[in-house]
LUMLUMDREN-2810 file (N, C-alpha, C; in Angstrom, 1 decimal):
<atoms>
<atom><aa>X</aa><ch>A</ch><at>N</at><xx>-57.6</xx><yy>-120.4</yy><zz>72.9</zz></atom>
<atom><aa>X</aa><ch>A</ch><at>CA</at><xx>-56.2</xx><yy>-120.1</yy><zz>72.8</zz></atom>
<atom><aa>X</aa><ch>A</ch><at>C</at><xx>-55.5</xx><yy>-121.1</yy><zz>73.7</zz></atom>
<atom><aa>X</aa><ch>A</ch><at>N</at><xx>-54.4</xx><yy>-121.6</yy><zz>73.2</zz></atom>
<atom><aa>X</aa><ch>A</ch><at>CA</at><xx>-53.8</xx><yy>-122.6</yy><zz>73.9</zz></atom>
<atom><aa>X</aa><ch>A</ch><at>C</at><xx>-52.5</xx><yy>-121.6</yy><zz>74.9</zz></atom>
<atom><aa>X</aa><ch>A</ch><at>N</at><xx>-52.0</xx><yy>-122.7</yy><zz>75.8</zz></atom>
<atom><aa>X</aa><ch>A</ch><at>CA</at><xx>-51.2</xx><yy>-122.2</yy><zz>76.6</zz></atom>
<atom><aa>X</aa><ch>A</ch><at>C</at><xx>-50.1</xx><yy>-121.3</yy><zz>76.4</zz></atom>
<atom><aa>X</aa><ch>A</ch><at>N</at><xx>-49.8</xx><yy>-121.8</yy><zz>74.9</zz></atom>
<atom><aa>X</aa><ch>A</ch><at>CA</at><xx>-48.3</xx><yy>-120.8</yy><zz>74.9</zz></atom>
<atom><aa>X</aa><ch>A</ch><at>C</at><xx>-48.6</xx><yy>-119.6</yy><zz>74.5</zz></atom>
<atom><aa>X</aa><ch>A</ch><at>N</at><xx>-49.6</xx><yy>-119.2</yy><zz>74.2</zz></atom>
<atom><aa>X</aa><ch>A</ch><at>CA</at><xx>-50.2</xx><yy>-118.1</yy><zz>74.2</zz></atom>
<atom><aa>X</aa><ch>A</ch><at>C</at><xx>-50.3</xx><yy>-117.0</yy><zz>75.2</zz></atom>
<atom><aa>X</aa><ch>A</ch><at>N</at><xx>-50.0</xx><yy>-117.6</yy><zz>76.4</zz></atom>
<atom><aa>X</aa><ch>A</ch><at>CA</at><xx>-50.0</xx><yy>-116.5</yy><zz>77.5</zz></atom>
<atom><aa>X</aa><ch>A</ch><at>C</at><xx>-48.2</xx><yy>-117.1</yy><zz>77.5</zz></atom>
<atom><aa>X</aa><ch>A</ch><at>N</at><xx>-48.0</xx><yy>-117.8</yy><zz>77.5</zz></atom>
<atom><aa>X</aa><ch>A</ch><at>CA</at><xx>-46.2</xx><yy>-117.7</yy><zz>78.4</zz></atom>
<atom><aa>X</aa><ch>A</ch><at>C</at><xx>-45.3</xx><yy>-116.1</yy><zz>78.0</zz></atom>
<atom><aa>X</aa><ch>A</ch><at>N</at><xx>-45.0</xx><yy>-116.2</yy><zz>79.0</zz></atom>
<atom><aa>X</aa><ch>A</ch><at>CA</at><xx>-44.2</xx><yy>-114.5</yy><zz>78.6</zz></atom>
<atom><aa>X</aa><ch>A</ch><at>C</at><xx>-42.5</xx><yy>-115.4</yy><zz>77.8</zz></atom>
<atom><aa>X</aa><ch>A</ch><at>N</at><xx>-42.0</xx><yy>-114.7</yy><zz>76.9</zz></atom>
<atom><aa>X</aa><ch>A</ch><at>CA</at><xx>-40.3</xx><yy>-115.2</yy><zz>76.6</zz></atom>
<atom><aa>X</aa><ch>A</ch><at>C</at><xx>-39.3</xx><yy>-114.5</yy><zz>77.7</zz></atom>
<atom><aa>X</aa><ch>A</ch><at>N</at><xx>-38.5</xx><yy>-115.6</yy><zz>78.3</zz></atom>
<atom><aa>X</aa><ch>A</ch><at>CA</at><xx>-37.9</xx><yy>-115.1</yy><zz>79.4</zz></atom>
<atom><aa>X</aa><ch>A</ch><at>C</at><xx>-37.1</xx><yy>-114.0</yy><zz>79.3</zz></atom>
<atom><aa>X</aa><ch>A</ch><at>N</at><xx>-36.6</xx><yy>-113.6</yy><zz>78.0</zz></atom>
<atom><aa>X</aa><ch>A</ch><at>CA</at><xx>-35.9</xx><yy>-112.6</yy><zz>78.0</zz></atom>
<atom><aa>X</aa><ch>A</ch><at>C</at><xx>-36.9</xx><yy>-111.1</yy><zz>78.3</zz></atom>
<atom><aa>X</aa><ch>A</ch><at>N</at><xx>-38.4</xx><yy>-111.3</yy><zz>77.5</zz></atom>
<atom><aa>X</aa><ch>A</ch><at>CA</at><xx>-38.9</xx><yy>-110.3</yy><zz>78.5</zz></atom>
<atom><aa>X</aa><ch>A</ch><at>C</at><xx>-39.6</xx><yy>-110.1</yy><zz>79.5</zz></atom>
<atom><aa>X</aa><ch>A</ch><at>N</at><xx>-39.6</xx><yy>-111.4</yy><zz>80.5</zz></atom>
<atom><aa>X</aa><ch>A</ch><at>CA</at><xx>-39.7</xx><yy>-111.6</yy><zz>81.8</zz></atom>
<atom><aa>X</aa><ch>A</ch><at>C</at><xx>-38.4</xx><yy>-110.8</yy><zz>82.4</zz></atom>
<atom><aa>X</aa><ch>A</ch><at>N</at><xx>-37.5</xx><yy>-111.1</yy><zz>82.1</zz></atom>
<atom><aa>X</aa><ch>A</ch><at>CA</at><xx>-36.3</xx><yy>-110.5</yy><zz>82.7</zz></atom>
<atom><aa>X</aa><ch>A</ch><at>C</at><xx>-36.1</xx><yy>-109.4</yy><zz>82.8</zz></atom>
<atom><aa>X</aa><ch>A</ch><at>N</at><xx>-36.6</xx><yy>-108.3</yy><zz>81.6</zz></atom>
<atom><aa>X</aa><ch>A</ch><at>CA</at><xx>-36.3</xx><yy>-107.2</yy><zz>81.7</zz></atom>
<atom><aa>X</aa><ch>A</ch><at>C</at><xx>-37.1</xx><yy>-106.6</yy><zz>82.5</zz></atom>
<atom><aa>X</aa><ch>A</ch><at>N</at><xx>-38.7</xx><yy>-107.2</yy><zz>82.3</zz></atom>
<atom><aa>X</aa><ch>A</ch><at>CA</at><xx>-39.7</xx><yy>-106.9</yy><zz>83.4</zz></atom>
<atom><aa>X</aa><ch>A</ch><at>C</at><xx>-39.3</xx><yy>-107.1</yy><zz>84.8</zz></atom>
<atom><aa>X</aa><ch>A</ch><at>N</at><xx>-38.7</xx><yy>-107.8</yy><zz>85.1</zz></atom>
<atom><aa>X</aa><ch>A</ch><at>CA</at><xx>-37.9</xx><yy>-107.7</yy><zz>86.2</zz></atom>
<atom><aa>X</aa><ch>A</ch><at>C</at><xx>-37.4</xx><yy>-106.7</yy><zz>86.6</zz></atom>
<atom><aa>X</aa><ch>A</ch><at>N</at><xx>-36.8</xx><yy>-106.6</yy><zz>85.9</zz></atom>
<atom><aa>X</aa><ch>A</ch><at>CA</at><xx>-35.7</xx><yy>-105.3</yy><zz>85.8</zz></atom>
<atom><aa>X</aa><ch>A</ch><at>C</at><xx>-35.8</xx><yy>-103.4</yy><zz>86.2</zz></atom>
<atom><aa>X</aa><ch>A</ch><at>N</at><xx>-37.3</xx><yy>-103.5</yy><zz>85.8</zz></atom>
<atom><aa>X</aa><ch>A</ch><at>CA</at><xx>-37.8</xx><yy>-102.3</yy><zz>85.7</zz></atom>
<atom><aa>X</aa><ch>A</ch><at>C</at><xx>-39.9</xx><yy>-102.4</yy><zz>86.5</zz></atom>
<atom><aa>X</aa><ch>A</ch><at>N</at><xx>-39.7</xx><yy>-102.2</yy><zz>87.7</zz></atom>
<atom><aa>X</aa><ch>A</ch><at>CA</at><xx>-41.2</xx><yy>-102.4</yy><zz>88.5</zz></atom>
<atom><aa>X</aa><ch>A</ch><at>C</at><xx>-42.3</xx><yy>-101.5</yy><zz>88.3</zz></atom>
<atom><aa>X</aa><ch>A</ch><at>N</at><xx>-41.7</xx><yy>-100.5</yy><zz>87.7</zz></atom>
<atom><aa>X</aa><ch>A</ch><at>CA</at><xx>-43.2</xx><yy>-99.6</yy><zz>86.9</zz></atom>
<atom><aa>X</aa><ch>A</ch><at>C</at><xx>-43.6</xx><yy>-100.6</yy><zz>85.4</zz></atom>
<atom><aa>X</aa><ch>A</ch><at>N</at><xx>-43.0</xx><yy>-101.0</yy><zz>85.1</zz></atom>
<atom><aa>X</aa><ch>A</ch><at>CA</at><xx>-43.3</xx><yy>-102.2</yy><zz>83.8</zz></atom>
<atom><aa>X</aa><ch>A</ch><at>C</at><xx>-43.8</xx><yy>-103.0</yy><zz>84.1</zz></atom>
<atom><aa>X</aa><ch>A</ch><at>N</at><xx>-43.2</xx><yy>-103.9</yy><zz>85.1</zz></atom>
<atom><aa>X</aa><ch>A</ch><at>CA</at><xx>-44.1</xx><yy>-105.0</yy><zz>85.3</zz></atom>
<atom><aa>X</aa><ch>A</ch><at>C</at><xx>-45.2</xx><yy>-104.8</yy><zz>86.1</zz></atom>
<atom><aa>X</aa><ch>A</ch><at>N</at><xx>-45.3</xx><yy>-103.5</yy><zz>87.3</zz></atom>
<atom><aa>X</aa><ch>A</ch><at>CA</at><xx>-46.9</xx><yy>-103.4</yy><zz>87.2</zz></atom>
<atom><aa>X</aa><ch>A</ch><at>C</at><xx>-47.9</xx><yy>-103.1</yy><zz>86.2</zz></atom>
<atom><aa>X</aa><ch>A</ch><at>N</at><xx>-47.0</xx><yy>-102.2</yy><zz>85.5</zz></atom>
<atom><aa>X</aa><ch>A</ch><at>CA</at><xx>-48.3</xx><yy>-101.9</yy><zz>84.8</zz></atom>
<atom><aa>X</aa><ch>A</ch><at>C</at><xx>-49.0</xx><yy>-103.2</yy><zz>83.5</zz></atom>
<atom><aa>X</aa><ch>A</ch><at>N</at><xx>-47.8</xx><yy>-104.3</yy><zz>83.2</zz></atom>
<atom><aa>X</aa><ch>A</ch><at>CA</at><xx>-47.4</xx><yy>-105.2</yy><zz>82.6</zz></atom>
<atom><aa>X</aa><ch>A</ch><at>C</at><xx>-48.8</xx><yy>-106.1</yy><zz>83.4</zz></atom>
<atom><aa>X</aa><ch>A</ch><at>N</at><xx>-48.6</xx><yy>-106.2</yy><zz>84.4</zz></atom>
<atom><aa>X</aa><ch>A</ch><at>CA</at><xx>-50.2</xx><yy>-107.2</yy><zz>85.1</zz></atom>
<atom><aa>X</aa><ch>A</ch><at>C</at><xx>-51.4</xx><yy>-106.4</yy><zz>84.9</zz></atom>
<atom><aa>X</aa><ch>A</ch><at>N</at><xx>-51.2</xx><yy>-105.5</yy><zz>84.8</zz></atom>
<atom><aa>X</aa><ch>A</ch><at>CA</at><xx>-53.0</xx><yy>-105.0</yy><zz>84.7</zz></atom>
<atom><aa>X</aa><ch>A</ch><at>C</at><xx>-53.0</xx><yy>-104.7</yy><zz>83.1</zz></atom>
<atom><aa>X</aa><ch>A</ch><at>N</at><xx>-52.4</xx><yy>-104.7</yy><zz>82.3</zz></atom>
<atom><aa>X</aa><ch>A</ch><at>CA</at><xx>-53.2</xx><yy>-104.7</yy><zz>81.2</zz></atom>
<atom><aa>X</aa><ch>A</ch><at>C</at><xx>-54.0</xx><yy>-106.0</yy><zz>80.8</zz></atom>
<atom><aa>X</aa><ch>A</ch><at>N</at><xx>-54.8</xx><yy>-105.7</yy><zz>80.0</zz></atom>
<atom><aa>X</aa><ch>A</ch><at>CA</at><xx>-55.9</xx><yy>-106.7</yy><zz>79.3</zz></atom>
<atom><aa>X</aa><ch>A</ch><at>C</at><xx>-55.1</xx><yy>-107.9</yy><zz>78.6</zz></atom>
<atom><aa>X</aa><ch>A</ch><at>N</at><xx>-55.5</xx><yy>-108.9</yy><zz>78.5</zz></atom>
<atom><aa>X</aa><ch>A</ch><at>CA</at><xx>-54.8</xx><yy>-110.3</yy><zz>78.0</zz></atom>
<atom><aa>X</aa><ch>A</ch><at>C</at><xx>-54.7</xx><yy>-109.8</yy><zz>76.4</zz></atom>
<atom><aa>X</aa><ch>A</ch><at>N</at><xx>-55.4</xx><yy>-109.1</yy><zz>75.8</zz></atom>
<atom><aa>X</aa><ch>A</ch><at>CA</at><xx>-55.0</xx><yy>-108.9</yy><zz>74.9</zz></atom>
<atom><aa>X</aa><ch>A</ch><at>C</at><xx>-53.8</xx><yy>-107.8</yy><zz>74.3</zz></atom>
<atom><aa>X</aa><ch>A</ch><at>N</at><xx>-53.5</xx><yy>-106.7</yy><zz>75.4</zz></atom>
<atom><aa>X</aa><ch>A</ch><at>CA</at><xx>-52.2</xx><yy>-106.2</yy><zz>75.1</zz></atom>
<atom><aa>X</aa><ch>A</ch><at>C</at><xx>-51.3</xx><yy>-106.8</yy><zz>75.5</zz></atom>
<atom><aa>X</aa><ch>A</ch><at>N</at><xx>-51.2</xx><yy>-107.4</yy><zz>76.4</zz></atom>
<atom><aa>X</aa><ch>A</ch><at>CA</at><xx>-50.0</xx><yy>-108.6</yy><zz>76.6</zz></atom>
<atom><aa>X</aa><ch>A</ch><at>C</at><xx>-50.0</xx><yy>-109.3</yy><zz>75.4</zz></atom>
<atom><aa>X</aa><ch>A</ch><at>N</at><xx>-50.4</xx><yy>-109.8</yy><zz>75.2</zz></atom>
<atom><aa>X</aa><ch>A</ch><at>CA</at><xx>-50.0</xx><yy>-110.6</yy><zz>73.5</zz></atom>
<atom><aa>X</aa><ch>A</ch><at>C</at><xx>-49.4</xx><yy>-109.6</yy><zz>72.8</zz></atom>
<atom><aa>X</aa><ch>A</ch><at>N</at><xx>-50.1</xx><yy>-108.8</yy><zz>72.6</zz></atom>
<atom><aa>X</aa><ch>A</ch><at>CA</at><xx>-49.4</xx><yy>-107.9</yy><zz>71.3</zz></atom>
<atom><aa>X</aa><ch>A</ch><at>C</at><xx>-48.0</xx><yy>-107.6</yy><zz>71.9</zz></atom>
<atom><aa>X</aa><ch>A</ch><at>N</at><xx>-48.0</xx><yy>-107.0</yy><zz>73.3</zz></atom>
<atom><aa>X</aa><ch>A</ch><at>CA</at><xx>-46.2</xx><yy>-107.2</yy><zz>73.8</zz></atom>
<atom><aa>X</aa><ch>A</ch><at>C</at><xx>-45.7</xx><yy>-108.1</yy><zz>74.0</zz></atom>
<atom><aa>X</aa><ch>A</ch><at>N</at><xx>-46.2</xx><yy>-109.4</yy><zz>74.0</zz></atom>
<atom><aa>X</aa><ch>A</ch><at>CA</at><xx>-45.3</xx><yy>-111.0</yy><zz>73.7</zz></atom>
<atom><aa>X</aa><ch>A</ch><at>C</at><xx>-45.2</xx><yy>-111.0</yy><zz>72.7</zz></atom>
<atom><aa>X</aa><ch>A</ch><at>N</at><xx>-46.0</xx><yy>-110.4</yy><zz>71.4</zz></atom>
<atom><aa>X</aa><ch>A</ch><at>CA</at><xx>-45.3</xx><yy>-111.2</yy><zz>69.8</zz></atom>
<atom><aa>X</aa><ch>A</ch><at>C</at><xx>-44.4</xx><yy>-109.7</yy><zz>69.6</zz></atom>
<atom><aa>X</aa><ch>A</ch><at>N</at><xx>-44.6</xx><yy>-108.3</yy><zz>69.9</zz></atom>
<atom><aa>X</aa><ch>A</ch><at>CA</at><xx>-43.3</xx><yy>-107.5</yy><zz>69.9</zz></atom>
<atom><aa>X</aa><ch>A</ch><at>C</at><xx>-42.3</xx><yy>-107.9</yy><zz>70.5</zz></atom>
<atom><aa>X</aa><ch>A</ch><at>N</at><xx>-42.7</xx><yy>-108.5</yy><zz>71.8</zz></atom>
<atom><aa>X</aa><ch>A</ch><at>CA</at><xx>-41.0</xx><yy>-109.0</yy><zz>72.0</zz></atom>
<atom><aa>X</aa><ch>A</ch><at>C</at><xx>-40.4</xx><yy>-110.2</yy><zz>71.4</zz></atom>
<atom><aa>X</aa><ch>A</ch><at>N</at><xx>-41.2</xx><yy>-111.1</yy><zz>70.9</zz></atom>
<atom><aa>X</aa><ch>A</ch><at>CA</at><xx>-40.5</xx><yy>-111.8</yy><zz>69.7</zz></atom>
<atom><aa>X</aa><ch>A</ch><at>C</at><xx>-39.9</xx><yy>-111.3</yy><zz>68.9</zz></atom>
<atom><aa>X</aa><ch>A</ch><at>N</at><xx>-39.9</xx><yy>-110.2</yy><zz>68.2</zz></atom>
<atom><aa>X</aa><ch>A</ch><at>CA</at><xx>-39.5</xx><yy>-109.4</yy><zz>67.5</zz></atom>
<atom><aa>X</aa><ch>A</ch><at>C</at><xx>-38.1</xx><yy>-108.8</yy><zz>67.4</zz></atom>
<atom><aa>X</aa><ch>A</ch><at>N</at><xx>-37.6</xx><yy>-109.0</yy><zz>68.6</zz></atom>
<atom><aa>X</aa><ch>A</ch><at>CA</at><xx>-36.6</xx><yy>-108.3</yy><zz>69.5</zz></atom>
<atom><aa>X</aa><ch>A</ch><at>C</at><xx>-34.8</xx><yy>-109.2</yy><zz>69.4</zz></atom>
<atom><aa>X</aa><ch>A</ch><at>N</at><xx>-34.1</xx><yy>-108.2</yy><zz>69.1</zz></atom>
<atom><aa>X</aa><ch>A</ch><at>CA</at><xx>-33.0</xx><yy>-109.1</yy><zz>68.4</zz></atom>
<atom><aa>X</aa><ch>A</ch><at>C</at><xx>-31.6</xx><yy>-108.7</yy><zz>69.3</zz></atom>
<atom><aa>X</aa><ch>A</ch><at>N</at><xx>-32.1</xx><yy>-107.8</yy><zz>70.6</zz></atom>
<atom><aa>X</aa><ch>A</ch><at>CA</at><xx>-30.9</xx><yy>-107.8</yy><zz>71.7</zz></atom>
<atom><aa>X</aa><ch>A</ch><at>C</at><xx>-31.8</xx><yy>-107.4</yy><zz>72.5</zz></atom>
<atom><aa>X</aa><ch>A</ch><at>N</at><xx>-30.9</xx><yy>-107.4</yy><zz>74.0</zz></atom>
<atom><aa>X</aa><ch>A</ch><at>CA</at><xx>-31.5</xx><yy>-106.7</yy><zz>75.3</zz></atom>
<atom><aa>X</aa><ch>A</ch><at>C</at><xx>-31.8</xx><yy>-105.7</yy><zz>75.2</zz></atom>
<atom><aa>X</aa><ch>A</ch><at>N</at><xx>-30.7</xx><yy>-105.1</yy><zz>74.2</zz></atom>
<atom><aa>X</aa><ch>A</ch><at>CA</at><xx>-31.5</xx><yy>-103.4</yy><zz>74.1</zz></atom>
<atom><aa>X</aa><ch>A</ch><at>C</at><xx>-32.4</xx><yy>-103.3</yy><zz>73.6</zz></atom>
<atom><aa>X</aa><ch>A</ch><at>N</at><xx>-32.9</xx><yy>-103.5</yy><zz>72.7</zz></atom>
<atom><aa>X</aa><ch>A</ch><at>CA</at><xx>-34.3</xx><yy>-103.4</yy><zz>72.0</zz></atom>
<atom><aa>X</aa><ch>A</ch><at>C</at><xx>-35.3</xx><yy>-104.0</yy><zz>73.1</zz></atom>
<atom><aa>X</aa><ch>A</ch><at>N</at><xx>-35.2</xx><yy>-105.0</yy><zz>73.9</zz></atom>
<atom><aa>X</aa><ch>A</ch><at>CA</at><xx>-35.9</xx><yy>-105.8</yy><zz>74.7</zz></atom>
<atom><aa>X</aa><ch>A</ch><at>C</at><xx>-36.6</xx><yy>-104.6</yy><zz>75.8</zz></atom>
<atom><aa>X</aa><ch>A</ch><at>N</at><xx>-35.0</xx><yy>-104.3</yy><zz>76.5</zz></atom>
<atom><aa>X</aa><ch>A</ch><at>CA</at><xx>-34.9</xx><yy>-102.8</yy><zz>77.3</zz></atom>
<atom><aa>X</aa><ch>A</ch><at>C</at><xx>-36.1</xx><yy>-101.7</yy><zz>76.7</zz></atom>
<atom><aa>X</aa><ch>A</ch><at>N</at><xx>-35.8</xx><yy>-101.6</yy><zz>75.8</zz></atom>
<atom><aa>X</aa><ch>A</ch><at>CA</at><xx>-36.1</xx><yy>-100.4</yy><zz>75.3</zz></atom>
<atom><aa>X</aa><ch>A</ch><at>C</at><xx>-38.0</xx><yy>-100.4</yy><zz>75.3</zz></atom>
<atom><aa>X</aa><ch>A</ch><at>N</at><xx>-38.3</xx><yy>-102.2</yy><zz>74.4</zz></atom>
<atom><aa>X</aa><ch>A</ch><at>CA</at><xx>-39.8</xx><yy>-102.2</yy><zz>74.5</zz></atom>
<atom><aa>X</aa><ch>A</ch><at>C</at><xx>-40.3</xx><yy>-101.8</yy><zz>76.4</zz></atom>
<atom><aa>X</aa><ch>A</ch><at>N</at><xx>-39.5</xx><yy>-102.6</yy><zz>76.9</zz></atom>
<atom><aa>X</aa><ch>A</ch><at>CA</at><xx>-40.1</xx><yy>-102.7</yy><zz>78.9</zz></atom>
<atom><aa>X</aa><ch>A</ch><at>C</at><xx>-40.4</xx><yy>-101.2</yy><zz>79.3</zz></atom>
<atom><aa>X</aa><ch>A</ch><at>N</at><xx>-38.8</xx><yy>-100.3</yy><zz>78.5</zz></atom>
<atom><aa>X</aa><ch>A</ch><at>CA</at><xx>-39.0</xx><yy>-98.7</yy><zz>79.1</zz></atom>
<atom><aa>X</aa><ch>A</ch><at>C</at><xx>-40.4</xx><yy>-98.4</yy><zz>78.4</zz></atom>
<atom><aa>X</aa><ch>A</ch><at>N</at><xx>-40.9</xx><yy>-98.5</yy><zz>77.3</zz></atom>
<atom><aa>X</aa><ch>A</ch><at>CA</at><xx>-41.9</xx><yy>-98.3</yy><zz>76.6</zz></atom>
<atom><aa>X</aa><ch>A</ch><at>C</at><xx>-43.5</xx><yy>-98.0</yy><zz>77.3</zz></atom>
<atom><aa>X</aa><ch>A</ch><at>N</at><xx>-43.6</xx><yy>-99.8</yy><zz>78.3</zz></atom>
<atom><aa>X</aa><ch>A</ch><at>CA</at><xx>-44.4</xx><yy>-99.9</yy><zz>79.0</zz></atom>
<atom><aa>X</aa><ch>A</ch><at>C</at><xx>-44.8</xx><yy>-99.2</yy><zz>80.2</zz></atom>
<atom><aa>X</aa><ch>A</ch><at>N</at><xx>-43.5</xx><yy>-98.8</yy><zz>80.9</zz></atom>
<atom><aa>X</aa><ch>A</ch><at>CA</at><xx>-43.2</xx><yy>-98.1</yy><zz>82.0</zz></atom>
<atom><aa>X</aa><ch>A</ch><at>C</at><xx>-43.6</xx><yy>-96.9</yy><zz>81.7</zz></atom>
<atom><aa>X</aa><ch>A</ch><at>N</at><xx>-43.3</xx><yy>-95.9</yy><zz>80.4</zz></atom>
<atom><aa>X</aa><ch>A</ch><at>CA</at><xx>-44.3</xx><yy>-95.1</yy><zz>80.2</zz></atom>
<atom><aa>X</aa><ch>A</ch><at>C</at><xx>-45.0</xx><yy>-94.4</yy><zz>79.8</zz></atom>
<atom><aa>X</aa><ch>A</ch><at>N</at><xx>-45.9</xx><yy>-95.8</yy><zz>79.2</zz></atom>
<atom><aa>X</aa><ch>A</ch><at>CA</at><xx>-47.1</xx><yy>-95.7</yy><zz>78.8</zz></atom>
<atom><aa>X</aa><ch>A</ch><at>C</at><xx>-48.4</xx><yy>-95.4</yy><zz>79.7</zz></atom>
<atom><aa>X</aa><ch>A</ch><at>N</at><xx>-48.9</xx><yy>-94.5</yy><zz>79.1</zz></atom>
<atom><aa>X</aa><ch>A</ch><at>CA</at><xx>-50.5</xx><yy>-94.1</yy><zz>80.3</zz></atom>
<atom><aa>X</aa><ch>A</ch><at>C</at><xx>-51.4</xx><yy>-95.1</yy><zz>79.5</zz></atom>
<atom><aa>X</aa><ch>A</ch><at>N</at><xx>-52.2</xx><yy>-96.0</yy><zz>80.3</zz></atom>
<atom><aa>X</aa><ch>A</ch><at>CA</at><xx>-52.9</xx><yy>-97.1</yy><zz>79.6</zz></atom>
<atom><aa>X</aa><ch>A</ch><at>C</at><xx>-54.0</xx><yy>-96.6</yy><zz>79.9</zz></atom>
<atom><aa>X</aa><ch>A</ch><at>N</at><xx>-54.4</xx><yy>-95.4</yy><zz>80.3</zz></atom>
<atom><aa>X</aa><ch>A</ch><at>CA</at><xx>-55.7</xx><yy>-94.8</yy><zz>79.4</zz></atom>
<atom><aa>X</aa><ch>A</ch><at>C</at><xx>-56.1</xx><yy>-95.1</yy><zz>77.7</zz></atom>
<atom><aa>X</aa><ch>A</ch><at>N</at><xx>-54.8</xx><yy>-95.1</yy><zz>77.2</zz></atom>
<atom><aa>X</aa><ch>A</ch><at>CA</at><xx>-55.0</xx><yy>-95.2</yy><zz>76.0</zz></atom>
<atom><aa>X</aa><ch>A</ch><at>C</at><xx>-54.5</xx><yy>-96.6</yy><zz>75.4</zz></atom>
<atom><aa>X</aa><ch>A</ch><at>N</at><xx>-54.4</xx><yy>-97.5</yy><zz>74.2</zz></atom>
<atom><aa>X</aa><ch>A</ch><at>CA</at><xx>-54.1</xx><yy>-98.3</yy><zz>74.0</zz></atom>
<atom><aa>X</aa><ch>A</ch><at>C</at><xx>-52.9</xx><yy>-98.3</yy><zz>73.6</zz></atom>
<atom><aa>X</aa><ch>A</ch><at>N</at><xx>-51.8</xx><yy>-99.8</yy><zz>74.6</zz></atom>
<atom><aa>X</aa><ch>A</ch><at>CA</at><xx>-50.5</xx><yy>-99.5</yy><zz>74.2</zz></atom>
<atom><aa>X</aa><ch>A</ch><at>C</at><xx>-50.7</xx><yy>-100.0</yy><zz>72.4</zz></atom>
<atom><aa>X</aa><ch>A</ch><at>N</at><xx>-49.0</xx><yy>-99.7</yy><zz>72.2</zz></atom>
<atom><aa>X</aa><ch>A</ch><at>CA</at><xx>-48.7</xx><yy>-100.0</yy><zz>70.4</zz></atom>
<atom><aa>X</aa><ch>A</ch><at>C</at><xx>-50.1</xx><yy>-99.4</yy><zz>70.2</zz></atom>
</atoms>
């Protein structure tokens, strides 16, 4: 996998910011649900929707698999 593959898109770096139960829990998932939440947030066509995936993560019990 090449590099851009991990880069997060700043708009949902930012929201991750924004909200610290997200972005913890955002570091401990597996390299492979982070992707799938970097190409969902590709997907994403305002902040709210952006918002909305981050509140998503925040909570999520990652007992189980996010998306």
């Amino acid at each position: 996998m090449d590099k851009a593959n991990y880069e997060i898109p700043i708009a949902l770096a930012m929201a991750l910011a924004q909200n610290p139960e997200a972005m913890q829990k955002y570091s401990r998932m597996t390299n492979r649900e982070k992707q799938l939440v970097r190409e969902k947030a590709g997907t994403m066509h305002s902040s709210y929707e952006m918002k909305q995936l981050v509140n998503s993560i925040a909570e999520t019990d990652f007992g189980n698999t996010f998306m």
